[in-house]
Every structure is written in structure tokens, then in C-alpha cells.
Backbone as XML, in Angstrom:
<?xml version="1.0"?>
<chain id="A" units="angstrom">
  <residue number="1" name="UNK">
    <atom name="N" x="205.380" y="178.463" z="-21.022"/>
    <atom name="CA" x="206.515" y="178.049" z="-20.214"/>
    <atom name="C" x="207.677" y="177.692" z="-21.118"/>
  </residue>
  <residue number="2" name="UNK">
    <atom name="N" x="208.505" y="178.177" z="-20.802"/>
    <atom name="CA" x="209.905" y="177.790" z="-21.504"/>
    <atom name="C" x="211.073" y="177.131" z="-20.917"/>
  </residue>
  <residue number="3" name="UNK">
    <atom name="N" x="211.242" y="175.392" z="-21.492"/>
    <atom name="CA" x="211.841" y="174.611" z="-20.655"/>
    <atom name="C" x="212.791" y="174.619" z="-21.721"/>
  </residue>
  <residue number="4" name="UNK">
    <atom name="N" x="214.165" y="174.446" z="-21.161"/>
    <atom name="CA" x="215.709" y="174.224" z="-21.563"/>
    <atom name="C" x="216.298" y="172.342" z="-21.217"/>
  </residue>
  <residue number="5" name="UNK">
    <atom name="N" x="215.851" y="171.557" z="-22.464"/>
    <atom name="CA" x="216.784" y="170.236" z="-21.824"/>
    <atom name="C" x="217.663" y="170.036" z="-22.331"/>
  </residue>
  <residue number="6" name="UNK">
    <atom name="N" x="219.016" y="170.613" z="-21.807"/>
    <atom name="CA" x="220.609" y="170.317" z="-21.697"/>
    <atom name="C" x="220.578" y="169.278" z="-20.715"/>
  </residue>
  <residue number="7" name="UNK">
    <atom name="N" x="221.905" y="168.845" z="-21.059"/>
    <atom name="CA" x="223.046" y="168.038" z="-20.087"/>
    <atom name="C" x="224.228" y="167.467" z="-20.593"/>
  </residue>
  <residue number="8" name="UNK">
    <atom name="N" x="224.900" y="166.661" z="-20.047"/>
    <atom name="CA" x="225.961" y="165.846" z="-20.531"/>
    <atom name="C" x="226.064" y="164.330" z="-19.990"/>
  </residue>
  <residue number="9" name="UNK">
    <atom name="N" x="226.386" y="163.798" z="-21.004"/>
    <atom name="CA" x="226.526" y="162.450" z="-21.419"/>
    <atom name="C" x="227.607" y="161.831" z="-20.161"/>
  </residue>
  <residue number="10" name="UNK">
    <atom name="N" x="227.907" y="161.491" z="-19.522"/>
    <atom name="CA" x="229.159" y="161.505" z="-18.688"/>
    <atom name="C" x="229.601" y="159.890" z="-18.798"/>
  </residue>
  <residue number="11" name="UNK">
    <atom name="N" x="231.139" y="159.487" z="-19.425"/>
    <atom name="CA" x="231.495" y="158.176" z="-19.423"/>
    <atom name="C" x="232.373" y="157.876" z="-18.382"/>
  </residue>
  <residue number="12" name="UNK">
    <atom name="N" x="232.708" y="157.823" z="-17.347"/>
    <atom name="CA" x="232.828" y="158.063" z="-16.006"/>
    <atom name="C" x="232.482" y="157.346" z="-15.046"/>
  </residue>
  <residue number="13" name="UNK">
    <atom name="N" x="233.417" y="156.532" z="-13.772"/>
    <atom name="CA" x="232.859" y="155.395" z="-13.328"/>
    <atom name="C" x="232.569" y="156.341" z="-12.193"/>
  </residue>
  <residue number="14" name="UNK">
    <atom name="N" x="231.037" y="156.236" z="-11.750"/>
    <atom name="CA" x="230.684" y="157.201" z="-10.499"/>
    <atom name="C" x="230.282" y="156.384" z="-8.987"/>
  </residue>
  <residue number="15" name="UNK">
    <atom name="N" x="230.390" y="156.908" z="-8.234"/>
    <atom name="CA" x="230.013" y="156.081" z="-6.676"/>
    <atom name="C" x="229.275" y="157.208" z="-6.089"/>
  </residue>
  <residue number="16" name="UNK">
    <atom name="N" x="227.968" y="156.708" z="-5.438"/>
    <atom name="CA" x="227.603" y="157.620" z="-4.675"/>
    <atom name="C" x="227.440" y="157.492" z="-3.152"/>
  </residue>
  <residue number="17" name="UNK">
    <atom name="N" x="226.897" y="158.448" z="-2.670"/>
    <atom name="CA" x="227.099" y="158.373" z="-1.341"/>
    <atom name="C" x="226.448" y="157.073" z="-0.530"/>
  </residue>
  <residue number="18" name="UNK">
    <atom name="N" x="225.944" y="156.307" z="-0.871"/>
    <atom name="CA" x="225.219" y="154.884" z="-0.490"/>
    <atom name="C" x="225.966" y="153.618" z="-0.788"/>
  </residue>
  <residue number="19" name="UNK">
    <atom name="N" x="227.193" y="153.828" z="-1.841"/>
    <atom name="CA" x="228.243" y="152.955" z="-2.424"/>
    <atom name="C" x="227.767" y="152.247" z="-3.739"/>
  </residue>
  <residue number="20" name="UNK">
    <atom name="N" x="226.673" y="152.855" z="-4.781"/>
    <atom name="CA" x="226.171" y="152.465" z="-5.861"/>
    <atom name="C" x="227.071" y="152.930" z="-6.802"/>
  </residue>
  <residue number="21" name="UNK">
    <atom name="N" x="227.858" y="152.021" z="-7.845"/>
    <atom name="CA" x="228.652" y="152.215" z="-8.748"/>
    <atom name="C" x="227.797" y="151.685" z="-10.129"/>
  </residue>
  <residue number="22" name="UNK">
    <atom name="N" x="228.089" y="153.259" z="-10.753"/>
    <atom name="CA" x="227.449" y="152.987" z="-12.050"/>
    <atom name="C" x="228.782" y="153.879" z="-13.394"/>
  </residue>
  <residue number="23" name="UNK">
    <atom name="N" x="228.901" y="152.611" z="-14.733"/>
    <atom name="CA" x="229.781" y="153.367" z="-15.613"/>
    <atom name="C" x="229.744" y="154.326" z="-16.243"/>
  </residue>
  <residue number="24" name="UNK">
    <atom name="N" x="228.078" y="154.736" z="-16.261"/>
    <atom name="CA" x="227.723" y="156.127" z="-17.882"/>
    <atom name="C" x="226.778" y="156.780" z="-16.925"/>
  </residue>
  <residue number="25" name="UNK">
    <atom name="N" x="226.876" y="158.119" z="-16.836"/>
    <atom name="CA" x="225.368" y="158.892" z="-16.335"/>
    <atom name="C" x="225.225" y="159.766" z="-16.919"/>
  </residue>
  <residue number="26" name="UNK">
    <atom name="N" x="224.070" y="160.602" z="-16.488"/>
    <atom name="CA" x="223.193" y="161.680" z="-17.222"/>
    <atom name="C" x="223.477" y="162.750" z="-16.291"/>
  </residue>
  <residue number="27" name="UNK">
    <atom name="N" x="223.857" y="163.743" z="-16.670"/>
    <atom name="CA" x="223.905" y="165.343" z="-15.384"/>
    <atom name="C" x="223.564" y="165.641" z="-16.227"/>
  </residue>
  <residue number="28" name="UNK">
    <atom name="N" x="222.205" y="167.191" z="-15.198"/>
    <atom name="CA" x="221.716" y="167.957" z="-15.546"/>
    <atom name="C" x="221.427" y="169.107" z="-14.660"/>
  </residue>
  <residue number="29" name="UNK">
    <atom name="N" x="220.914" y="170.183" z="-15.102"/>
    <atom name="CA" x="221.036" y="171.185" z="-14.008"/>
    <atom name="C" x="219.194" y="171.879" z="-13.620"/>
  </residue>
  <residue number="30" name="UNK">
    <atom name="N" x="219.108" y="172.072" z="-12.620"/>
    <atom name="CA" x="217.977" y="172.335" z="-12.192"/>
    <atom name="C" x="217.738" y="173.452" z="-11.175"/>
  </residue>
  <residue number="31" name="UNK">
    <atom name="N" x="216.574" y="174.333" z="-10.943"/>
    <atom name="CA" x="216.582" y="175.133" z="-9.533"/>
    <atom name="C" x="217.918" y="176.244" z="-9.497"/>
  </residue>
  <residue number="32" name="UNK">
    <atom name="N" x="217.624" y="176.847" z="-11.273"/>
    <atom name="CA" x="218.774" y="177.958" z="-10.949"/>
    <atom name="C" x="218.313" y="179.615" z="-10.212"/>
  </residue>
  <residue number="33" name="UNK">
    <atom name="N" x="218.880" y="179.592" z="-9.401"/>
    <atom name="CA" x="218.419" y="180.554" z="-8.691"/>
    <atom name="C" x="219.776" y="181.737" z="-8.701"/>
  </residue>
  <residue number="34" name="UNK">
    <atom name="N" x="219.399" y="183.125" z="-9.182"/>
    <atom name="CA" x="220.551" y="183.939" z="-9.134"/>
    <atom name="C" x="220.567" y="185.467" z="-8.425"/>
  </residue>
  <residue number="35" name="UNK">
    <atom name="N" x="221.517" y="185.657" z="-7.547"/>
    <atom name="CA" x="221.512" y="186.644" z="-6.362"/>
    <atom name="C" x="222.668" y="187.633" z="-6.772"/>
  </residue>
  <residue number="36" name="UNK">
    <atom name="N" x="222.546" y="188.749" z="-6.419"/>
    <atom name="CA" x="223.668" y="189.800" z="-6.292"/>
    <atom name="C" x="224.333" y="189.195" z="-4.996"/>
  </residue>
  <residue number="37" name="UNK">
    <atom name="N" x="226.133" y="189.389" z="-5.651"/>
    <atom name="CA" x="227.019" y="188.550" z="-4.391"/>
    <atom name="C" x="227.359" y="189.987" z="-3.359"/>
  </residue>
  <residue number="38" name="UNK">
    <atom name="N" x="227.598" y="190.218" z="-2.277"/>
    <atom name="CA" x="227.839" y="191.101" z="-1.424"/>
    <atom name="C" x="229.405" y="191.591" z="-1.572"/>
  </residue>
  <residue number="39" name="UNK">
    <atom name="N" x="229.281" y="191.637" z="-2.723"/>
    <atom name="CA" x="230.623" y="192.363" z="-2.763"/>
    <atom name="C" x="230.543" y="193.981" z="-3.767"/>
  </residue>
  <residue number="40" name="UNK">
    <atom name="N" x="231.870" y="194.868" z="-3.169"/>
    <atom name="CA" x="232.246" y="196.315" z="-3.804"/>
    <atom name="C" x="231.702" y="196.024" z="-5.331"/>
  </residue>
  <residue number="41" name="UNK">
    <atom name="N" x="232.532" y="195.362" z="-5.970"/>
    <atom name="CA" x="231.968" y="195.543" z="-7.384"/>
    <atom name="C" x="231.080" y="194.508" z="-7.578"/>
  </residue>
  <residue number="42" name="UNK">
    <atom name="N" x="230.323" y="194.700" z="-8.860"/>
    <atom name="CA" x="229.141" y="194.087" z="-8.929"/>
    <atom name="C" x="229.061" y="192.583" z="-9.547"/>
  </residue>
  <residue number="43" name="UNK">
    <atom name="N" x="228.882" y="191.801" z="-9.218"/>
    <atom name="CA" x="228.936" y="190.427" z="-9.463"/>
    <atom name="C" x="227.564" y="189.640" z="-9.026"/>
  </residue>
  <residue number="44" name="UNK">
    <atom name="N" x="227.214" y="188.451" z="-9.906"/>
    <atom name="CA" x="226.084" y="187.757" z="-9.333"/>
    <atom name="C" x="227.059" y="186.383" z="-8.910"/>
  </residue>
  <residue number="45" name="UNK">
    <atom name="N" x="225.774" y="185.637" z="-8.132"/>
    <atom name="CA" x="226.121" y="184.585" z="-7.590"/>
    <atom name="C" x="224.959" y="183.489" z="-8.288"/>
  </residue>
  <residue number="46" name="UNK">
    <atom name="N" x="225.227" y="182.530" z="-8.981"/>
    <atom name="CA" x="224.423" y="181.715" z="-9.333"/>
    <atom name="C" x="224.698" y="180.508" z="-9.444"/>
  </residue>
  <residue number="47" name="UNK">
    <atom name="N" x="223.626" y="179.779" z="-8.376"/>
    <atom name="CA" x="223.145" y="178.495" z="-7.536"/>
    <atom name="C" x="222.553" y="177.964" z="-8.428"/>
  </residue>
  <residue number="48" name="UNK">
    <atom name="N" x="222.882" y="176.327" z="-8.447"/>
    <atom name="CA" x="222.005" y="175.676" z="-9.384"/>
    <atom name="C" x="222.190" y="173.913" z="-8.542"/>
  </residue>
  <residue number="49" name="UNK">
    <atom name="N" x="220.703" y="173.297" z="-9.042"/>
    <atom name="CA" x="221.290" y="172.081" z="-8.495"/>
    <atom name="C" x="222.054" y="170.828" z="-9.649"/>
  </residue>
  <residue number="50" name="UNK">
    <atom name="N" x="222.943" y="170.105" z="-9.432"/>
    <atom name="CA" x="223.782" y="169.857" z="-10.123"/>
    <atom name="C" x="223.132" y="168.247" z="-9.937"/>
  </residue>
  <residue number="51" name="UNK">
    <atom name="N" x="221.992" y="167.120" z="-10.874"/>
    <atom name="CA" x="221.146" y="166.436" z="-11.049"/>
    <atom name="C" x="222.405" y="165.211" z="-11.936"/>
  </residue>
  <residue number="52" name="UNK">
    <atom name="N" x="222.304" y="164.197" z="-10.442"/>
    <atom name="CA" x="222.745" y="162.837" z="-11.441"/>
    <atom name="C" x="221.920" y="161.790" z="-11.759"/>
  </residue>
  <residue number="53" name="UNK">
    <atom name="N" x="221.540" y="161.466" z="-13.242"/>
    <atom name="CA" x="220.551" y="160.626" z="-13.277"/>
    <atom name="C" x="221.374" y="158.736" z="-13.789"/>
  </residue>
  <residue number="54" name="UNK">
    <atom name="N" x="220.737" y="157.822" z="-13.682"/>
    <atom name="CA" x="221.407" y="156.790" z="-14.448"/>
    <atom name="C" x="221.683" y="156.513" z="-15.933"/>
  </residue>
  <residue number="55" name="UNK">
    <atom name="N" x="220.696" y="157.488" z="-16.574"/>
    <atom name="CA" x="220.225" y="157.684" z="-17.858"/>
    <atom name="C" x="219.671" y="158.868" z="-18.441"/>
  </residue>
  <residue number="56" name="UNK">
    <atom name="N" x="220.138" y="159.005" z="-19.855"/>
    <atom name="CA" x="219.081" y="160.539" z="-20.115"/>
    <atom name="C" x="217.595" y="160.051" z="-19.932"/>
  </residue>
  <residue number="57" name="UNK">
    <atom name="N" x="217.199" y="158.510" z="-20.309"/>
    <atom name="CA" x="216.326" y="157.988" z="-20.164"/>
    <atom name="C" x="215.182" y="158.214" z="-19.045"/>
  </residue>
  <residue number="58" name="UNK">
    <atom name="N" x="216.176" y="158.276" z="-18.092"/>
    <atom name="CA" x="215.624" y="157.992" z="-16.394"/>
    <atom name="C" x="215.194" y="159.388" z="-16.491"/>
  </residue>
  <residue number="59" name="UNK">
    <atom name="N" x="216.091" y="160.283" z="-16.644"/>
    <atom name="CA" x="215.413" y="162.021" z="-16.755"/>
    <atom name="C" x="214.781" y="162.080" z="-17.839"/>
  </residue>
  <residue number="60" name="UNK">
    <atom name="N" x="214.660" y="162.007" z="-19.028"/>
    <atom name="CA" x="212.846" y="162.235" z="-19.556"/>
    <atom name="C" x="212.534" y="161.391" z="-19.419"/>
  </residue>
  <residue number="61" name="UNK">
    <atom name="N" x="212.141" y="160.412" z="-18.773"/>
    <atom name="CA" x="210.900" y="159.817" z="-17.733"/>
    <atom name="C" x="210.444" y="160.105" z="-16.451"/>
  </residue>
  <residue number="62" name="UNK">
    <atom name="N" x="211.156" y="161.554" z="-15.940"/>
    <atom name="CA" x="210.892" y="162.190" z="-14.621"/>
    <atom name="C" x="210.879" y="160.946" z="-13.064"/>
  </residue>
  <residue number="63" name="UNK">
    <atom name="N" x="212.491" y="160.584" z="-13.653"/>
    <atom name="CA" x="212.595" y="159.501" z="-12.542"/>
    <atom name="C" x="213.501" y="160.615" z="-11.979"/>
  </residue>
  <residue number="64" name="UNK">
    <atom name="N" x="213.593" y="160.001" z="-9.881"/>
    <atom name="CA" x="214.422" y="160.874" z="-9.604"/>
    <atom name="C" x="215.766" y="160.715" z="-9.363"/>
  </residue>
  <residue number="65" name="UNK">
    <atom name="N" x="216.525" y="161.828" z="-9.432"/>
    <atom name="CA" x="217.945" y="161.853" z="-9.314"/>
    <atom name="C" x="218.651" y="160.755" z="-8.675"/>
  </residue>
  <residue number="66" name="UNK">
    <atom name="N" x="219.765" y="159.753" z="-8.826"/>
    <atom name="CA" x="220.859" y="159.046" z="-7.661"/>
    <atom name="C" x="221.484" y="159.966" z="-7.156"/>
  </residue>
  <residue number="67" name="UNK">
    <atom name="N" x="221.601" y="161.621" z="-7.341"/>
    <atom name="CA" x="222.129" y="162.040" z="-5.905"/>
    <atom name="C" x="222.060" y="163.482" z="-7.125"/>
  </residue>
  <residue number="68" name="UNK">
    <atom name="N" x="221.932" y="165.030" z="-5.920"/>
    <atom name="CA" x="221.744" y="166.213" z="-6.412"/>
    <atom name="C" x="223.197" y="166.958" z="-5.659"/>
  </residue>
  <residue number="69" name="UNK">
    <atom name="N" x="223.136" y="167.877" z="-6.346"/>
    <atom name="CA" x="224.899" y="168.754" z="-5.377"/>
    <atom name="C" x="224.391" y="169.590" z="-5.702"/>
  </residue>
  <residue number="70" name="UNK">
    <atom name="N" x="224.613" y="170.861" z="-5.273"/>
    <atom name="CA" x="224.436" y="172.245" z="-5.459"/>
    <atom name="C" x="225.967" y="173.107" z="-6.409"/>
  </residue>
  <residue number="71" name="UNK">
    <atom name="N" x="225.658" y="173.644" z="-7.395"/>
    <atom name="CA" x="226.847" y="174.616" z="-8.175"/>
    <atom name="C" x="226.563" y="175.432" z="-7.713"/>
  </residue>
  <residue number="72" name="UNK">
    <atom name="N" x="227.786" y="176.430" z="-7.384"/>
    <atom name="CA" x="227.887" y="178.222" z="-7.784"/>
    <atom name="C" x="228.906" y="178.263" z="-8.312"/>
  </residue>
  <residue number="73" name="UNK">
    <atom name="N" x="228.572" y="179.632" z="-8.955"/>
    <atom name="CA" x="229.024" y="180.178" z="-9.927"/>
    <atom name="C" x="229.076" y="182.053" z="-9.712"/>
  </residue>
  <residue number="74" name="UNK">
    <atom name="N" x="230.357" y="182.208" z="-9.816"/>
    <atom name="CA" x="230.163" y="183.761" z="-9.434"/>
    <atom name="C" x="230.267" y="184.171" z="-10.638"/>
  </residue>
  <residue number="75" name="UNK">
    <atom name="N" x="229.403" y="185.337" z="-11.209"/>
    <atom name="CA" x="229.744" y="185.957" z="-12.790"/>
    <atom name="C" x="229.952" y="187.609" z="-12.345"/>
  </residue>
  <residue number="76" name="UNK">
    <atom name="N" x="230.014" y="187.994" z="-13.635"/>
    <atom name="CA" x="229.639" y="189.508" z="-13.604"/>
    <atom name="C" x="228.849" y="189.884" z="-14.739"/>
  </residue>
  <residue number="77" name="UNK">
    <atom name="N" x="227.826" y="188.534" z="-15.337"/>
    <atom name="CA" x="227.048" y="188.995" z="-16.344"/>
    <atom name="C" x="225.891" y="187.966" z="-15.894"/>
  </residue>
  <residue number="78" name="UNK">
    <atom name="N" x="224.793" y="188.175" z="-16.464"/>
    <atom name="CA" x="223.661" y="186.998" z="-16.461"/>
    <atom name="C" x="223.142" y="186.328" z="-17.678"/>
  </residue>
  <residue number="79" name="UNK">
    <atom name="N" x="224.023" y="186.855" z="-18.293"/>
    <atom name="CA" x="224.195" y="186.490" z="-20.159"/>
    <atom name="C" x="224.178" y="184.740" z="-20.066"/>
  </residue>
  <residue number="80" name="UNK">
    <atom name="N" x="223.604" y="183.813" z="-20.801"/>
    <atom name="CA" x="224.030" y="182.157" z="-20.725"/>
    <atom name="C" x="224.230" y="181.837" z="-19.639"/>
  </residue>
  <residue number="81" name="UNK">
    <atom name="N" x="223.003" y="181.798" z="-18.967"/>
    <atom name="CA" x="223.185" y="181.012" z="-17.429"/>
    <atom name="C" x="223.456" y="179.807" z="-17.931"/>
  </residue>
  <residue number="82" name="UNK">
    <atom name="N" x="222.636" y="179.536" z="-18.640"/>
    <atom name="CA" x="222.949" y="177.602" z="-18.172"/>
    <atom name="C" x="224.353" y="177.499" z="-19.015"/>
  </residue>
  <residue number="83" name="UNK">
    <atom name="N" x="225.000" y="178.288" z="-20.100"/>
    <atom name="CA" x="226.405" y="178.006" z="-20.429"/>
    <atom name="C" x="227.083" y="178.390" z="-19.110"/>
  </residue>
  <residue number="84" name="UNK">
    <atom name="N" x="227.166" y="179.167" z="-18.452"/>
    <atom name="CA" x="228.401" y="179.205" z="-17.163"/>
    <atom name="C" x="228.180" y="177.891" z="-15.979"/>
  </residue>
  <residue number="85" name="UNK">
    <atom name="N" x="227.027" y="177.388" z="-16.426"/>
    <atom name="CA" x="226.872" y="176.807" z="-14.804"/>
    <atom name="C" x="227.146" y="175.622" z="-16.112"/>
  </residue>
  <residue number="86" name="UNK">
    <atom name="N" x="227.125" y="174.921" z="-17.422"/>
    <atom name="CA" x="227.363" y="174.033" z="-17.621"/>
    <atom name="C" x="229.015" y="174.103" z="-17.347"/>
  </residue>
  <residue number="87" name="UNK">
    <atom name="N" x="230.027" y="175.182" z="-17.629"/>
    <atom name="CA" x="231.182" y="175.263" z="-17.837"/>
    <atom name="C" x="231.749" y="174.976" z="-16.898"/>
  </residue>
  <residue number="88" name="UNK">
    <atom name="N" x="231.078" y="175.232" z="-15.595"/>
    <atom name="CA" x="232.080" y="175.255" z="-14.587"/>
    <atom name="C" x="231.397" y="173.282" z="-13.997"/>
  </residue>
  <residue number="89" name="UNK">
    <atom name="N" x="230.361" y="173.096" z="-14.199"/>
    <atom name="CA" x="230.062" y="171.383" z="-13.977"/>
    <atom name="C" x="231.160" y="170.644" z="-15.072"/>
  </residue>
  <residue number="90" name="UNK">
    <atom name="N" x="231.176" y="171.321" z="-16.077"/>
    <atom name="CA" x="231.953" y="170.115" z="-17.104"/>
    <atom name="C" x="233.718" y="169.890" z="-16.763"/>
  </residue>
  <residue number="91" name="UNK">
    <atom name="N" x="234.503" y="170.922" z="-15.580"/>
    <atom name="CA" x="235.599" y="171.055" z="-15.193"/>
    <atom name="C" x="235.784" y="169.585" z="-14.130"/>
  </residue>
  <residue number="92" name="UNK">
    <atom name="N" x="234.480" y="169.323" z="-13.620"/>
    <atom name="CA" x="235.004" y="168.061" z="-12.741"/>
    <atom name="C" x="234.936" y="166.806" z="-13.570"/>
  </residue>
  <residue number="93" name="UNK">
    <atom name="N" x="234.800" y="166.923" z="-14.917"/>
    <atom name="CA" x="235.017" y="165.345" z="-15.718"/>
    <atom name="C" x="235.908" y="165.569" z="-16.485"/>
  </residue>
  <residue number="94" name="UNK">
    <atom name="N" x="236.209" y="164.082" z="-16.827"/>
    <atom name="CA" x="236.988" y="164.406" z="-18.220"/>
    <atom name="C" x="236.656" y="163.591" z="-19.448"/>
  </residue>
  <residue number="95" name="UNK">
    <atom name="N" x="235.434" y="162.853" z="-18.871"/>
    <atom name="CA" x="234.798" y="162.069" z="-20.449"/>
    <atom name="C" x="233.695" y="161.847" z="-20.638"/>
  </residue>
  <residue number="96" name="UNK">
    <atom name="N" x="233.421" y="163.304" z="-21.573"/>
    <atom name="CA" x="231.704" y="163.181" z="-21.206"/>
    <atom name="C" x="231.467" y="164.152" z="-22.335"/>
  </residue>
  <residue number="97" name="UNK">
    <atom name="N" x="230.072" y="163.737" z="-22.756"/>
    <atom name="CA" x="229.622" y="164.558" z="-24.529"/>
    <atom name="C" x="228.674" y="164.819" z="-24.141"/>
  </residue>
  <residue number="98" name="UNK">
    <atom name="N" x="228.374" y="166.350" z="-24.559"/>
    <atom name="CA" x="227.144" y="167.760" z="-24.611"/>
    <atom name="C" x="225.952" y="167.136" z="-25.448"/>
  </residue>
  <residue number="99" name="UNK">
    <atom name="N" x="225.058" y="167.095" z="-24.301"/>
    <atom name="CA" x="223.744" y="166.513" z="-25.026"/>
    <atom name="C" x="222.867" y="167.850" z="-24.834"/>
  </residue>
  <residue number="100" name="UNK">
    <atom name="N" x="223.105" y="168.409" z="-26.337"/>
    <atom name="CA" x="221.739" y="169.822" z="-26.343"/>
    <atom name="C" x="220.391" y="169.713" z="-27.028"/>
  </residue>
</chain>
């Protein structure tokens, strides 16, 4: 089995949908699943779930997520999945360091 643990460091004051405010979290990506998009030229569509933890801690200790979102990502290659789906997650922050 071949497991990939990326994410990013995020310094970022976050709220979630329950009203829990926390200053630093852990995103990570999970459940990438990738489809041909229904369009003329050829493009994929790739779904991933977008994993907020309190800590990198909390995720390698297989605690679960404070809240999951779903990414897509439309490409026209399948080259570095997890680089496109990190690229387009790292566009909604702006202070946060690549933990590879």
C-alpha cells in the first residue's frame, strides 16, 4: 500500500460550522476520486475531501476531522494529483506552511 502524508500547516483564525474557533490547523486531503468531465475536449474532474484537523497531531493519531469540504479540480492531465488539488486548497489561505 502506498500512503502519501501531505498537508499544510495553516496559521489562520478558523470557525466552524458549530461556532468552534481555533488559531492554527492541520488540512489535509483524502478520498481522491478522479472522473472524465463531460465535456468536447478532454479534461478530468478531480474530487477530493478537503480534511480540517486541530493538529498534525490529531491526524497522525487518526482522530477525526472538525469539519471535511469536498475540492474539485478540473485538469487536463492526471500528472500530481495531490499537487493540483493541494494548489487549488492553498488559494483559500494566506498563512500557512507545506508540511511534506
Amino acid at each position: 500500500m502506498f500512503l502519501i502524508i501531505m498537508g499544510i500547516i495553516v496559521s489562520e483564525e478558523y470557525t466552524n460550522k458549530h461556532g468552534f474557533v481555533i488559531n492554527a490547523y492541520y488540512v489535509n486531503i483524502d478520498n481522491i476520486v478522479i472522473s472524465k468531465a463531460g465535456l468536447e475536449d478532454f479534461k478530468y474532474i478531480i474530487r477530493a475531501d478537503r480534511n480540517f484537523y486541530v493538529s498534525k497531531q490529531a491526524r497522525d493519531e487518526f482522530k477525526p476531522p472538525i469539519e471535511t469540504v469536498v475540492v474539485m479540480v478540473l485538469s487536463n492531465t492526471v500528472n500530481d494529483i495531490h499537487g493540483q488539488v493541494y494548489t487549488e486548497i492553498k488559494k483559500q489561505f494566506t498563512d500557512f506552511t507545506d508540511d511534506l
